[in-house]
C-alpha positions as a Markdown table, in Angstrom:
| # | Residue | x | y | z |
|---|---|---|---|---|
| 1 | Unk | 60.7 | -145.3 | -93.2 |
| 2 | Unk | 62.1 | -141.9 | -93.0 |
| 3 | Unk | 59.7 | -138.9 | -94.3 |
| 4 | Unk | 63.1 | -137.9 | -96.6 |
| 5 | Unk | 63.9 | -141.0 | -97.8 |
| 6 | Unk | 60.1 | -141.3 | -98.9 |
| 7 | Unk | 60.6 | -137.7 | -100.3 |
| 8 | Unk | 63.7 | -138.4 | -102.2 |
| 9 | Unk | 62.1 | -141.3 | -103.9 |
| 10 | Unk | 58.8 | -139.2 | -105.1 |
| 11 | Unk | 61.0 | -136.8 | -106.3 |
| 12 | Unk | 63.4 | -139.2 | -108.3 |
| 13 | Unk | 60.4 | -141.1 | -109.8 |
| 14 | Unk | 58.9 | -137.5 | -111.0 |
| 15 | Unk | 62.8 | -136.4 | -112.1 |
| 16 | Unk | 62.5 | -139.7 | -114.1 |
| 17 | Unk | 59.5 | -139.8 | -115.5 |
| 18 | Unk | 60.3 | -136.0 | -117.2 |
| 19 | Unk | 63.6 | -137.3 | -118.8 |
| 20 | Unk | 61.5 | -140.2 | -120.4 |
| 21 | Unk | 58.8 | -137.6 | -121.4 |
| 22 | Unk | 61.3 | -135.2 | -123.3 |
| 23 | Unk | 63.1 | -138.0 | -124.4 |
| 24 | Unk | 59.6 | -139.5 | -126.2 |
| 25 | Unk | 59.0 | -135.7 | -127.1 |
| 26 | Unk | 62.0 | -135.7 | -128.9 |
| 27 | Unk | 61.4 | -139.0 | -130.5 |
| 28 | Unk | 57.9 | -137.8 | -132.3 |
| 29 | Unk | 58.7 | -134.3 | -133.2 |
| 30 | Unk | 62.1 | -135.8 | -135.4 |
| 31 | Unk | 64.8 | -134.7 | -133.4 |
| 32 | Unk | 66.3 | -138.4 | -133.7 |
| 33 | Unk | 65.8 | -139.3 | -137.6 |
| 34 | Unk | 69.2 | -138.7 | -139.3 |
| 35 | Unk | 71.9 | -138.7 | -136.9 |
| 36 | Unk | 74.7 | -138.8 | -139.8 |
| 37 | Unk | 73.5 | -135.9 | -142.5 |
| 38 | Unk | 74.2 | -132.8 | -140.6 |
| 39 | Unk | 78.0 | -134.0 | -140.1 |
| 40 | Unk | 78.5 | -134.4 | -143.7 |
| 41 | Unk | 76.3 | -131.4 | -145.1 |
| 42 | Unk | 79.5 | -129.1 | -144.2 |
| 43 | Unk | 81.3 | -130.8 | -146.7 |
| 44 | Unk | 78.7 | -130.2 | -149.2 |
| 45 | Unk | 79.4 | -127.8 | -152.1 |
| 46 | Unk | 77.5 | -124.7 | -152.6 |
| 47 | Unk | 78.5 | -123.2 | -155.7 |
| 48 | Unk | 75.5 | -122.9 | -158.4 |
């Protein structure tokens, strides 16, 4: 095999691997939980 074409598939497997990793990251810290709440809280009313 070509050296690049080994090269460009380390480098795709590591490119990978990180979206998968922030992806989890995201997953843990919350990021995902309520997807439809913060479209509605502008419609929310303030006054006290």
């Amino acid at each position: 095999m070509d050296r690049s074409l080994i090269f460009l598939l380390i480098l795709s497997f590591f490119l990978g691997l990180a979206c998968w990793l922030l992806f989890v990251w995201g997953v843990k810290k919350g990021e995902f939980d309520d997807m439809e709440r913060p479209k509605h809280r502008m419609l929310d009313d303030d006054d006290q």
